[in-house]
N, C-alpha and C positions, 0 to 999 in steps of 0.2 A: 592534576586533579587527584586526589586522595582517595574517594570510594572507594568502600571497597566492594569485592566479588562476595556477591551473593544467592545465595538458592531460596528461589521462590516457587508453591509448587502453585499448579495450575490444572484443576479438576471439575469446576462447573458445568453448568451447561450455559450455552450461548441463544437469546432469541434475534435469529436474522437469518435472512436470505442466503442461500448458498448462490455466488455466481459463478456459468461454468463456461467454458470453453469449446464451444461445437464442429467447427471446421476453419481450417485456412485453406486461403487456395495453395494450388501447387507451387513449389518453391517458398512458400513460409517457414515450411517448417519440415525436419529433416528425420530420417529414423522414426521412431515409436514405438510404441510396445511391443514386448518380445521381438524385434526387431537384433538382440543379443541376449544372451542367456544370463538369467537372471543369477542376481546375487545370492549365496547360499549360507544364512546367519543361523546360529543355534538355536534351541528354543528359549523362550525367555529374552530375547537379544536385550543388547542395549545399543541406543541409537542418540547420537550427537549430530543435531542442525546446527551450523555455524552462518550468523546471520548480522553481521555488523556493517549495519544502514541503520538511516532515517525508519521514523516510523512507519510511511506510505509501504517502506521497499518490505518493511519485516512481514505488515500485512498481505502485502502480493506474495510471501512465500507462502502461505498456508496454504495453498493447493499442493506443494510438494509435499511439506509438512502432513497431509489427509493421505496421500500417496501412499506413504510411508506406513503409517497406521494402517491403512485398507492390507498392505501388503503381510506385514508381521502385526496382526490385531494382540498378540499377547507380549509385544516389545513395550520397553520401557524408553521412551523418546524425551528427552533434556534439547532444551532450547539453549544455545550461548547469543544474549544479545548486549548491546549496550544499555546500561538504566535507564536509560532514560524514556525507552521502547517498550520497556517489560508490559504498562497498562495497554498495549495492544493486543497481544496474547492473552490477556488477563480473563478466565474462564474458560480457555479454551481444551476441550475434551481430548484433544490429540496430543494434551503434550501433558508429560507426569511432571516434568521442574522446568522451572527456567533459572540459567545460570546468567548473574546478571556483571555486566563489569563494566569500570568505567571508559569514557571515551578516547581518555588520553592518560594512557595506564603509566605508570612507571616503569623503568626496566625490572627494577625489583616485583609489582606488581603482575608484570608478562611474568617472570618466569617463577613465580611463586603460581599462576596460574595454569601453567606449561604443566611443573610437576603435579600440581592437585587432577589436571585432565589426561593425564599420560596413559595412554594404552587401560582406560577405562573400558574403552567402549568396544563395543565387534564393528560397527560402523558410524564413520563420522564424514558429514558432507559437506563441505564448504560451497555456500550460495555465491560466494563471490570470486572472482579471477586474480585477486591482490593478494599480497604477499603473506598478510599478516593473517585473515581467515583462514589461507591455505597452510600454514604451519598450525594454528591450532589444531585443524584436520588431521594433521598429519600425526601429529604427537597425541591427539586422542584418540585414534584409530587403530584397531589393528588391519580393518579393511578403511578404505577412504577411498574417495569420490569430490569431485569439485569440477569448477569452471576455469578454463584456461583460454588465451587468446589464440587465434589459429595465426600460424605462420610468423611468429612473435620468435625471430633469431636469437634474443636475448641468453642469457644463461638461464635464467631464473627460471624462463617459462618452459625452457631444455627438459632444468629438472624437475621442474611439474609434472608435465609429462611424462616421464620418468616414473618420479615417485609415486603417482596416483594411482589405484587401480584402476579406478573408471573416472570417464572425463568426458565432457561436455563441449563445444566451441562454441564461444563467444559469436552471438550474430547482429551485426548491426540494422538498427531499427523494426526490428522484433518486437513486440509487446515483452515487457519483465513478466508475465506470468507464463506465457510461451517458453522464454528463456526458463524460467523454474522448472516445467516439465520437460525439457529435453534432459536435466537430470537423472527423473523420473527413467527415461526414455533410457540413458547411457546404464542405472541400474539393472535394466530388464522387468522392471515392473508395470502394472499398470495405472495408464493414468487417472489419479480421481481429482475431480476441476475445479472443487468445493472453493470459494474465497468464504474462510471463519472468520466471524468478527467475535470482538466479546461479548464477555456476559451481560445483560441489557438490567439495567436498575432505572425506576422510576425516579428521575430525581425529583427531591422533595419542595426544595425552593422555586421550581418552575411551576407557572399555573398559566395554562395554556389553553385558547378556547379550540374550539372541537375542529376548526378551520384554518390552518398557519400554517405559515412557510418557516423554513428554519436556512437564517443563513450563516455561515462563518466567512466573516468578510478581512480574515486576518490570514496571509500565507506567512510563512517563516522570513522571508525576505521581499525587501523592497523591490526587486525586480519583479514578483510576480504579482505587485497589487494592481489591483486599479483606481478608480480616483474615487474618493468620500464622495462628493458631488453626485458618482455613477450609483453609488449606494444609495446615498438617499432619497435618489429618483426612482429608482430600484423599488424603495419600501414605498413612498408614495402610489407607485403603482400596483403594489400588491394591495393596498389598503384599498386602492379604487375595485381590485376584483373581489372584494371579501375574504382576504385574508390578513391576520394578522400575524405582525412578524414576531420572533424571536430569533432575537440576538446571539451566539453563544462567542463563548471565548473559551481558552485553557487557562490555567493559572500563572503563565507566567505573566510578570508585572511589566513588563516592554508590550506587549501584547494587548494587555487590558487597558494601554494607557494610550493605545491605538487604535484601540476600538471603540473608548470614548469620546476621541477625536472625533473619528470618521461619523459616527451617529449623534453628536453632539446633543442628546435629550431628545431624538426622534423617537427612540424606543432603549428600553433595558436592555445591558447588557450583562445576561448570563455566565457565570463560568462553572462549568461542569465538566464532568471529568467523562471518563471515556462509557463506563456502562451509562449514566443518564444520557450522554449524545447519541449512545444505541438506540436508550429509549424514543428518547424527543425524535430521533429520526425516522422509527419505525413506524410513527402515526401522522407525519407529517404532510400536508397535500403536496407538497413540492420543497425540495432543496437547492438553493443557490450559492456557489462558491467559488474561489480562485483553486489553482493547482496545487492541492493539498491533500494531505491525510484525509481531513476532514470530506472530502467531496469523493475518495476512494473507499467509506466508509458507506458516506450516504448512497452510492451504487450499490452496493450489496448489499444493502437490507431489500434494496426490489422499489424503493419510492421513486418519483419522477422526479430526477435530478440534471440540473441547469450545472455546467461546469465553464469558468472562461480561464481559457487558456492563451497566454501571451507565446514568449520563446523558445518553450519548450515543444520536442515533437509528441502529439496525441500519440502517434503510430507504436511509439514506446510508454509511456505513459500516462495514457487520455483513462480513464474511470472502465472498470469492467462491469459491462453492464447482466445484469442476471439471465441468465440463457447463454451466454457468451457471445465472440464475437462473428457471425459467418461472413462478417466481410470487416476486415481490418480497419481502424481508422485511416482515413486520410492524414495526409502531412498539415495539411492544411484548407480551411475551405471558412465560411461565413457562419451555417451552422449545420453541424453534422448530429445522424442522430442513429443509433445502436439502442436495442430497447431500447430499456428504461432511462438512458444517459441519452442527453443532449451537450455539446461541443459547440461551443461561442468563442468565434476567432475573429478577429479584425485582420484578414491577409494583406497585409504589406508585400511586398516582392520580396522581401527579408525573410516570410516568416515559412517553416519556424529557423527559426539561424541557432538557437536551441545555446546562445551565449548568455550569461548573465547577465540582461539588458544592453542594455545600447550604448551603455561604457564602460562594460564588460566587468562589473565588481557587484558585489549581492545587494551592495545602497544604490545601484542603478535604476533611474526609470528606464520604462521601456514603452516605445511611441506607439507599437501595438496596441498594448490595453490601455495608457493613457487615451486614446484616442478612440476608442470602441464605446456608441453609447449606448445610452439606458433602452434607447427602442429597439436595438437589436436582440438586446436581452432580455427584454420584456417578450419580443417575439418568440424569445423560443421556451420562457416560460409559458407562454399562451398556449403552445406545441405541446409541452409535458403536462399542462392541465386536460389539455383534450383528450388526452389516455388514459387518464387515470392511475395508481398503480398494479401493481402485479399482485396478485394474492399475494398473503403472507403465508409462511408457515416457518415451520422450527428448526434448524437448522443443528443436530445432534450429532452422537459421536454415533 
C-alpha cells in the first residue's frame, strides 16, 4: 500500500453520550490511581497515542485518550492511527492532530516515519503489546509507556520491559476499555472513563420519521453475520411496533452490495459516514447490530441498543454501555443486559470459542448466529423499548 502518512487535525466539538466505567469486582482489575507516582512532563508537553487497530479498538481508546487530557489540560496530544480509522476520532476535543499511516507501510515508509516521530514527543504510549506500536513508542518518546505480555520468556518482550518506562500487563478477558486504563493506572494519573465519539452532522440525504430504528446489519466479515432472512424478520417486526427502519451502510462497495442483498427492497439502504451515523443514532428509538464499530458507537451515544453477538467474548468486547459497567458481561448467556446495551447470544456449548467461525477463516459461517432467531431478537428489542433512552446531553472537552 502506498498512502502516505498524514496530519490531520482534529478540534470540534462532538454530540454524544459519554460512557463510563463505575466498578469491577475484585480481581478485575488491578492497581489504580496514584497507586504509583505519577508521570512528571513539562509544561506545554507533547503527547503521542500510538493506536494501530480496527476502528471499534481506536474508539475504546478514548477513555485513555480523556485521561490524558484531564491530566496535562495544556499538552498538545497527536493520535498515530491507521487511515483508515482517522473518521473515528474525527472532531474529537482531545486530540490536536492525528497522524495517519497506512496499514501495510513499506519499509521505506516505517522508517521515513521512525525519523519524522523521533524523540518528538515528552511522552508517547503505545495502546498495544506488538512489536511494531511499541517501536514507534519508543522512537517517539523521550518518556514511553505501553502494554506488554506478562511472563512472555521471549526476547522481544525481555526488552520491552526493559525499554519502557511505565508498562501495563496484558489481562485476559478483561473488557479493552478496562485494559486502556490500567495504562492510565501504570502512568499514575487519574482515571477519566469518557468513551468520545465524533462530531455529530445531520446527514442530509436521510429523512427519517420521528419513530426508527437504525440498524447496520453489515459486520466486516462473514463470520460475524447473521442470516438476511434474520434481518428481514427483524424489519418486519419493527414495522409491526411502529417503527420504521433505516438502513445504513459505510461506503465501501463489498458492503453496500451486501446490504442490498440482505434487504433486497425491504427498505433503503443509507450510506453515511461517521458524523451523520452519530446523528441518526442519537435520536433513534432503538439500535440493532452484529459486533461492530457501528453497535460500539450506538452504546455511547446512550440509545437502547440490541447487539448479537456470535464467537466473539462480550466479556472483552460486548458494547459499553453509558454509566459503565458494575458487573462485567458474561461469556456467554441468551440475553444479557448492562444499561442501555442489550447482548443477544445463541449459547451453543462452543460459545464463545471466540475463533473465526466454525472453520476458522474470516468467510466462515458460524452455527451460533446462523441459528439464532428473529424472536429472540425481537425480544430483547421489546426489553430496550420498555426503557426508553438515557437523557442526552453533550459530551465536551
Amino acid at each position: 500500500m502506498s498512502a502516505s502518512v498524514g496530519l490531520v487535525n482534529s478540534s470540534t466539538e462532538q454530540d454524544c453520550l459519554s460512557a463510563r466505567v463505575d466498578a469491577f469486582p475484585a480481581g478485575e482489575r488491578s492497581g489504580g490511581p496514584h497507586s504509583v507516582p505519577p508521570i512528571v512532563l513539562p509544561a506545554r508537553s507533547r503527547i503521542l497515542v500510538v493506536t494501530l487497530r480496527r476502528i471499534g479498538d481506536v474508539l475504546l481508546t478514548t477513555p485513555l485518550i480523556r485521561s490524558l487530557r484531564r491530566a496535562w489540560p495544556d499538552a498538545i496530544i497527536d493520535v498515530l492511527l491507521f487511515a483508515g480509522t482517522v473518521g473515528i476520532v474525527d472532531g474529537n476535543p482531545d486530540i490536536d492532530h492525528v497522524i495517519a499511516m497506512p496499514a501495510r507501510p513499506t519499509t521505506a515508509e516505517t522508517f521515513r516515519l521512525i525519523v519524522r516521530l523521533w524523540k518528538r514527543y515528552d511522552l508517547a504510549v503505545s495502546t498495544q503489546s506488538g512489536d511494531r506500536p511499541t517501536i514507534f513508542a519508543l522512537a517517539a518518546g523521550r518518556t514511553h509507556a505501553g502494554l506488554i505480555e506478562p511472563d512472555d520468556p521471549k526476547a522481544g518482550t525481555i526488552l520491552k520491559r526493559w525499554a519502557l518506562h511505565r508498562s501495563a500487563a496484558t489481562v485476559r478477558n478483561i473488557h479493552r476499555v478496562e485494559q486502556m486504563l490500567r495504562l492510565a493506572d501504570a502512568l499514575g494519573i487519574e482515571r477519566v472513563l469518557d468513551l468520545v465519539c465524533p462530531a455529530a452532522v445531520t446527514p442530509t440525504t436521510v429523512i427519517s420519521a420521528e419513530n426508527y430504528a437504525v440498524i447496520h446489519a453489515a459486520p466486516m466479515f462473514r463470520y460475524k453475520q447473521w442470516t438476511g432472512e434474520g434481518w428481514r424478520t427483524l424489519a418486519a417486526g419493527l414495522e409491526q411496533r411502529g417503527l420504521s427502519v433505516v438502513a445504513i451502510s459505510g461506503f465501501d462497495q463489498q458492503e453496500r452490495k451486501y446490504l442490498d442483498d440482505v434487504w433486497q427492497g425491504v427498505t433503503t439502504v443509507h450510506q453515511v459516514a461517521w458524523p451523520g451515523t452519530v446523528s441518526l443514532l442519537s435520536q433513534a428509538r432503538v439500535y440493532i447490530g452484529p459486533d461492530t464499530s457501528v453497535s460500539h458507537l450506538a452504546a455511547a451515544t446512550g440509545r437502547p441498543t440490541v447487539v448479537l453477538f456470535g464467537p466473539m467474548d462480550p466479556r472483552v468486547w460486548g458494547p459499553w454501555p453509558v454509566g459503565g459497567l458494575e458487573t462485567p458481561w458474561a461469556a456467554s448467556g441468551t440475553i444479557q443486559n448492562r444499561g442501555n446495551v442489550w447482548v443477544v447470544q445463541n449459547p451453543l456449548p462452543c460459545l464463545p470459542c471466540t475463533f473465526e467461525g466454525c472453520e476458522r477463516h474470516i468467510e466462515s459461517h458460524s452455527s451460533c448466529l446462523d441459528e439464532l432467531t428473529p424472536q429472540q431478537v425481537l425480544t430483547a428489542v421489546d426489553k430496550a423499548l420498555s426503557t426508553g433512552p438515557l437523557p442526552r446531553r453533550h459530551a465536551v472537552g
